[in-house]
MARDREN-643696 format. One line per 8 residues: number of its first residue (from 1); for each residue x, y, z of C-alpha. Coordinates in Angstrom, 3 decimals, padded with zeros to 6 digits, always signed. Layout:
NUM) X Y Z | ...
//
This chain:
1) +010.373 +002.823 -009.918 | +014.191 +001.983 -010.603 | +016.459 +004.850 -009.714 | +019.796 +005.885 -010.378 | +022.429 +005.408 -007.918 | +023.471 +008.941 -007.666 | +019.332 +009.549 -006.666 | +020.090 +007.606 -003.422
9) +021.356 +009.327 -000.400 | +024.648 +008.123 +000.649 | +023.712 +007.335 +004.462 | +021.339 +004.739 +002.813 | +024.114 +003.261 +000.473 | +026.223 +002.902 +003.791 | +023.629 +001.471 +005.477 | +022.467 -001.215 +002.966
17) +026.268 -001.896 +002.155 | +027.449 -002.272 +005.774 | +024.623 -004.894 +006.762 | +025.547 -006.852 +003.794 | +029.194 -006.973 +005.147 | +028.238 -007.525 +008.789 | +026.699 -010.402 +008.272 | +028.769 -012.012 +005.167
25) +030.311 -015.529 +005.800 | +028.055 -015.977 +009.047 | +025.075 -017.864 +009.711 | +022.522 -015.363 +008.469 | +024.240 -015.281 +004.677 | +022.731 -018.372 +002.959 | +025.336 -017.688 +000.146 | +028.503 -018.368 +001.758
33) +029.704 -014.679 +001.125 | +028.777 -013.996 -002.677 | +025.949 -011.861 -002.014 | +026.766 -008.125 -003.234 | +024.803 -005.156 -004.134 | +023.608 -005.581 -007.914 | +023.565 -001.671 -008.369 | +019.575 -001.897 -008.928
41) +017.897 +000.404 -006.673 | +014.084 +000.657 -006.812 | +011.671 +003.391 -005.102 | +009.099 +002.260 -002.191 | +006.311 +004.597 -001.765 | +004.190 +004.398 +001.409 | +000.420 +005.753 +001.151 | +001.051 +008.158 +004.060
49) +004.442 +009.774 +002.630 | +004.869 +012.005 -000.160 | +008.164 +011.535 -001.033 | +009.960 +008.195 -001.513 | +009.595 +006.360 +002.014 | +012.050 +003.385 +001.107 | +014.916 +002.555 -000.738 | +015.342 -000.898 -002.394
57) +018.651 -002.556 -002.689 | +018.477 -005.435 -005.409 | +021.421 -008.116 -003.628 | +023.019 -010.534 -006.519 | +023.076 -013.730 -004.695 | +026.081 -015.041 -007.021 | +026.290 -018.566 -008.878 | +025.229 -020.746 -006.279
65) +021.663 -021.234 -007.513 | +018.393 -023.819 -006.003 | +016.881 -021.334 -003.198 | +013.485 -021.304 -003.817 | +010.962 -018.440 -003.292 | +007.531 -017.822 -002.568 | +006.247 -015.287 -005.888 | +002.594 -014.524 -004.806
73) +000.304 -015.464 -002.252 | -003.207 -014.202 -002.226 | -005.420 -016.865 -001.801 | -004.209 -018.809 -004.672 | -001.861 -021.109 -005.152 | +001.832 -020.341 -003.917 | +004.387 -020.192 -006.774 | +008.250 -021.064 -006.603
81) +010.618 -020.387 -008.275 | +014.825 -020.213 -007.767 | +016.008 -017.478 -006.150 | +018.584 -015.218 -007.991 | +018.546 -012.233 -006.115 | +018.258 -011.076 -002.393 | +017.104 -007.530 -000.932 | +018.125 -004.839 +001.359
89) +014.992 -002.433 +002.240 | +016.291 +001.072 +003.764 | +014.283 +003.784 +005.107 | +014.597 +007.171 +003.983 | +013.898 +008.967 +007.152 | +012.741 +008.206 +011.121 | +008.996 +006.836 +010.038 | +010.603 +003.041 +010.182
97) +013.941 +001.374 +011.046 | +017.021 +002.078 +009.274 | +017.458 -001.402 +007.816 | +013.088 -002.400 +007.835 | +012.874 -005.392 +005.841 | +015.946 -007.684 +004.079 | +016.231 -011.120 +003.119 | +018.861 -013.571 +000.792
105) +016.795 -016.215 +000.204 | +013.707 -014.291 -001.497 | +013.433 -012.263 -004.475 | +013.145 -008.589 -003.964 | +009.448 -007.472 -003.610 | +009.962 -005.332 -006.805 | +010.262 -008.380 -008.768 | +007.932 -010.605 -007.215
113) +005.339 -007.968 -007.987 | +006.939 -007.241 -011.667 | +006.210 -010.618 -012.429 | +002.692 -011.418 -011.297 | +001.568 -007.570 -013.065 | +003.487 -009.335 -016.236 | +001.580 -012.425 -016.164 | -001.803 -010.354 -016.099
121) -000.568 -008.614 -018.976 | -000.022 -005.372 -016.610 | +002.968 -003.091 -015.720 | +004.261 -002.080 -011.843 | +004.779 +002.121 -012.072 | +004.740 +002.264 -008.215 | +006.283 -000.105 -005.611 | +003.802 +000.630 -002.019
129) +005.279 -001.183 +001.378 | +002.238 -001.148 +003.713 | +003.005 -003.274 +006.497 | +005.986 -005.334 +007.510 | +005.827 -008.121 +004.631 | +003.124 -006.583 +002.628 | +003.716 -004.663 -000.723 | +001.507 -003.510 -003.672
137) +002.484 -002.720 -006.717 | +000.344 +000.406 -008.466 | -000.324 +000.836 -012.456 | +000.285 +004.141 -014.026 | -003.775 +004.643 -013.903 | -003.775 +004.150 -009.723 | -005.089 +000.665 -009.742 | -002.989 -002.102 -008.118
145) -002.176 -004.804 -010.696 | -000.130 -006.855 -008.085 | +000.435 -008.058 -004.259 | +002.736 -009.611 -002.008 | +001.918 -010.865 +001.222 | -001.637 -009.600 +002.729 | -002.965 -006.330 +002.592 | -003.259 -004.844 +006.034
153) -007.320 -004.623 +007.010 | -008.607 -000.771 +008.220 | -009.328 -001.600 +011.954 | -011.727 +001.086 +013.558 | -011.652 +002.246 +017.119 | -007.893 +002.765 +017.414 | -006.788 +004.870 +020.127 | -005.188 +008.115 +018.604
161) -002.118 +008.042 +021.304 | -001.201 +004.094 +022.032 | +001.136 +005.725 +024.686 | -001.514 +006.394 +026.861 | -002.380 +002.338 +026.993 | +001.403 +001.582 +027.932 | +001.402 -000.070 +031.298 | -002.311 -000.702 +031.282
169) -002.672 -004.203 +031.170 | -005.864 -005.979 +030.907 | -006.664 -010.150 +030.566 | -009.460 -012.079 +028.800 | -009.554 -016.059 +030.041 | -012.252 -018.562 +028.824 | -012.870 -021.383 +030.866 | -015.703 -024.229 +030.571
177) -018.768 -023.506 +032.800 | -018.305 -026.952 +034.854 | -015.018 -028.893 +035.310 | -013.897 -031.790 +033.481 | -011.684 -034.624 +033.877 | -009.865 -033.837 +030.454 | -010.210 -032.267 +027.583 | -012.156 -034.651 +024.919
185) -015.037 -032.806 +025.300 | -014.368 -029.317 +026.428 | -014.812 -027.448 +023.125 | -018.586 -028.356 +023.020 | -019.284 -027.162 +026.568 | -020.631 -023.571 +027.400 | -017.433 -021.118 +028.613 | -017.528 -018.623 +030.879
193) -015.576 -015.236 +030.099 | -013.634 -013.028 +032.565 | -011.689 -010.110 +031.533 | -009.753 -008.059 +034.534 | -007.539 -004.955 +034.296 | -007.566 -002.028 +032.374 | -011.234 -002.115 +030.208 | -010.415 -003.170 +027.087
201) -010.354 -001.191 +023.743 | -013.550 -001.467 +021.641 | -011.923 -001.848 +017.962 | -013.292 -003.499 +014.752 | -012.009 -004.770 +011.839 | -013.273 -002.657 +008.628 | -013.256 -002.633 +004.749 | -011.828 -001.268 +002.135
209) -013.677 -001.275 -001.491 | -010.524 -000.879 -003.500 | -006.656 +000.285 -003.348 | -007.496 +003.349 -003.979 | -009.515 +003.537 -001.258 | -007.287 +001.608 +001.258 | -004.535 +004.320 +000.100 | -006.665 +007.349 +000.649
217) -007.370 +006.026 +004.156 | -003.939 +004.466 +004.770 | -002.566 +007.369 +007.451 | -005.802 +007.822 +008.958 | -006.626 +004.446 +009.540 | -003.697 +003.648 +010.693 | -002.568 +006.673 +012.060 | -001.676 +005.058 +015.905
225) +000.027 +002.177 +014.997 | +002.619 +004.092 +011.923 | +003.423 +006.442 +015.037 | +003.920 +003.586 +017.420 | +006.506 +002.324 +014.977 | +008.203 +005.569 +013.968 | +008.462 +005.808 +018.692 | +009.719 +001.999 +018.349
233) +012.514 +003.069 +015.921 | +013.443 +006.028 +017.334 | +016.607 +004.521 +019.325 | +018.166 +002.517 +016.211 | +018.018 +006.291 +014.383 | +019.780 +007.988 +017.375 | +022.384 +005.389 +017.231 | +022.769 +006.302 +013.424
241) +023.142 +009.721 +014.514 | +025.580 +009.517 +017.205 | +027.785 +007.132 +015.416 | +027.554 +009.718 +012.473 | +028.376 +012.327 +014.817 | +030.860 +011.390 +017.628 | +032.259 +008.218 +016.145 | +032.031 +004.024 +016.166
249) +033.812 +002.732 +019.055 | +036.619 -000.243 +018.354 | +037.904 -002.217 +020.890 | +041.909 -002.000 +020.341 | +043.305 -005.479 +019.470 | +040.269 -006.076 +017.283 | +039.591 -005.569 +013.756 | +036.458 -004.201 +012.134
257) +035.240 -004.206 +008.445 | +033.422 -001.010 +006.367 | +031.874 -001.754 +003.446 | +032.892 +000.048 +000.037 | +030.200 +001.476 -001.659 | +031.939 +001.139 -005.120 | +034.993 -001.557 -006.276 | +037.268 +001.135 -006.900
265) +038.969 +002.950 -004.073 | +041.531 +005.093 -002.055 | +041.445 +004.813 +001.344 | +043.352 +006.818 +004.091 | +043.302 +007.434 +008.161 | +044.196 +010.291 +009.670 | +043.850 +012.081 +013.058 | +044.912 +011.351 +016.589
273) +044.695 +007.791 +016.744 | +045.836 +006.901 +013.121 | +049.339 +005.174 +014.160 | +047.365 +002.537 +016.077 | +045.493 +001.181 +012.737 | +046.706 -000.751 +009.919 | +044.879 -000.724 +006.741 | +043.898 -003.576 +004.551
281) +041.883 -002.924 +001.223 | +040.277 -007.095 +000.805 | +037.784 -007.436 -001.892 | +035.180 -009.615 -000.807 | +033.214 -010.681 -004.444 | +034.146 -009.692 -008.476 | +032.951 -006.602 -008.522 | +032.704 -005.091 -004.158
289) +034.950 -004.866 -001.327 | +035.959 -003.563 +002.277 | +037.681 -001.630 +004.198 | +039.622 -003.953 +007.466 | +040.682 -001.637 +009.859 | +043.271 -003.667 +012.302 | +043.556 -001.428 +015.439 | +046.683 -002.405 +017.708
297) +046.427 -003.956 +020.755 | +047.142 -001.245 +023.288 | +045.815 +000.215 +026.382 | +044.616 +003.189 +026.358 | +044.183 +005.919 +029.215 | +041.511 +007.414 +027.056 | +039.557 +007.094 +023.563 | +041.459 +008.051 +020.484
305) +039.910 +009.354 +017.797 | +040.701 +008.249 +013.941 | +039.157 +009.180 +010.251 | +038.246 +007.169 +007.251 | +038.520 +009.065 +004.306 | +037.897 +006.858 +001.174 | +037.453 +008.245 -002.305 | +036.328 +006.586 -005.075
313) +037.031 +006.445 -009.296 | +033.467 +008.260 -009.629 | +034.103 +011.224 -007.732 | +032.325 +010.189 -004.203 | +033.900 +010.363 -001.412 | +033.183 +009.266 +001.879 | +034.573 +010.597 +005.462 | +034.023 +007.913 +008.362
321) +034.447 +008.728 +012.351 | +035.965 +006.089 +014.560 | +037.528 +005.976 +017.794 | +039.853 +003.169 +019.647 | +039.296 +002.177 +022.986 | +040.698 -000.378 +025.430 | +038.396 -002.770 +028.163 | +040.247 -000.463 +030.869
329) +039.786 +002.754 +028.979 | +037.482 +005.208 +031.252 | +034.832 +007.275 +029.771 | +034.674 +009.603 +031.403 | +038.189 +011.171 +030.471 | +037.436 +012.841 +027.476 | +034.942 +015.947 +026.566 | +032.020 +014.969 +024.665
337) +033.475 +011.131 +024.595 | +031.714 +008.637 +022.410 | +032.151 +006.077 +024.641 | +030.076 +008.579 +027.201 | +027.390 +008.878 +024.966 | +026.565 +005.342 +024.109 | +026.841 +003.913 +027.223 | +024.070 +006.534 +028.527
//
């Protein structure tokens, strides 16, 4: 389940690492900027997927202890206990968002499932995400030894291509037979039912005997709504792409942090628009950092492009596209601008 850091592909370390440092020191960062990547990374399997479907960051939440966080919940009786460590959850490909599940106030699933295997005497090989806050957590014989958060139900009658229902909009309403003054006694009088619109879907909610059954059927079953998400996260991974490709835009007279994947680092700029940024190399906890690119306050008749090249003490090394813009800049000055291509 754990993997080595070199295992992990680098657009996944940047992603993970660069959502930890956009929202450090804001509202959304319960630990007043000590969270930082522990250097734990754990496989996430997903029934449907052969290869490893998620990658998941382990975030050291620092010395400020007391968070408290929900271990199991199946029916029985919640269990809290303090937090120590946050989570980053990052896709490995288009089936899901780039960033699809994080939190800094909750113990990664991987150890809320080591635990509750533990305390049945039991060991987590495999670490399954099957829905948005549901995870399993698989022996080495197949059977599932722990859960967190519900496991999704088969539901039969799904349409194969939810597209086709887009638009289509249908309306149930439930009304008492005979009017009423108020509503004291409403709930014991006979309803009425009237559904309009587009006929409504005949689904059903099914079974599953056992994991291994629910995992055989996973992709099947669920077939319509994993492709509705992989269509919902579509944009978010052609932003990735683009910014990978042509650049991220900053506004001159700004500045704008990147996260360093490792403590130890040489950073440089080069390329057309390098004179109008000033580097600054601020660690930001004991053992991570960033990258604060100041970019002058200038205007600009058109975007100027700029590299980040940052190399590290372990041999990786990392080349990062920007460009600089102004509010008057036009975008339509430049071949195959950046600032084109977002705002289409």
């Amino acid at each position: 389940m754990k993997m080595n850091l070199d295992e992990v592909p680098l657009g996944a370390r940047r992603r993970a690492s660069q959502m930890l440092e956009s929202i450090r020191g804001t509202d959304m960062d319960p630990t007043k900027g000590r969270a930082a990547l522990s250097g734990e990374v754990n496989a996430v399997f997903r029934p449907d997927l052969k290869d490893v479907a998620y990658f998941e960051f382990v975030v050291d939440l620092g010395r400020e202890r007391g968070r408290n966080v929900a271990i199991s919940g199946r029916g029985e009786e919640v269990r809290r206990v303090p937090a120590r460590h946050g989570f980053i959850i990052a896709s490995s490909d288009t089936h899901d968002h780039p960033i699809s599940h994080w939190s800094l106030d909750r113990e990664p699933p991987s150890h809320q499932l080591a635990l509750a295997a533990k305390e049945k005497g039991a060991k987590v090989a495999r670490l399954f995400k099957l829905d948005a806050l549901s995870y399993a957590g698989e022996a080495e014989d197949g059977e599932m030894v722990a859960q967190t958060g519900q496991l999704p139900m088969p539901i039969d009658g799904l349409l194969k291509d939810v597209e086709k229902m887009r638009g289509k909009i249908s309306g149930t309403m439930a009304r008492p037979a005979s009017a009423r003054k108020n509503d004291e006694v409403a709930s014991k009088e006979p309803h009425e039912v009237r559904s309009t619109g587009q006929r409504r879907q005949q689904t059903k909610i099914g079974s599953a005997g056992s994991w291994k059954e629910l995992r055989d059927i996973y992709g099947e079953t669920f077939g319509p709504l994993l492709s509705a998400l992989r269509q919902q996260a579509a944009s978010a991974w052609e932003i990735e792409e683009l910014v990978a490709e042509l650049g991220e835009g900053i506004m001159t007279g700004t500045t704008h942090k990147v996260a360093l994947l490792e403590a130890d680092a040489n950073v440089e700029v080069s390329g057309d628009g390098a004179g109008l940024v000033k580097v600054e190399v601020m660690p930001t906890t004991d053992t991570g950092g960033c990258v604060v690119l100041h970019v002058t306050d200038e205007k600009l008749r058109e975007e100027v492009s700029f590299d980040l090249h940052i190399s590290y003490r372990s041999g990786l090394q990392e080349h990062l596209h920007f460009f600089a813009v102004s509010p008057t800049t036009p975008s339509n000055t430049k071949p195959n601008s950046g600032m084109a291509e977002f705002e289409e």
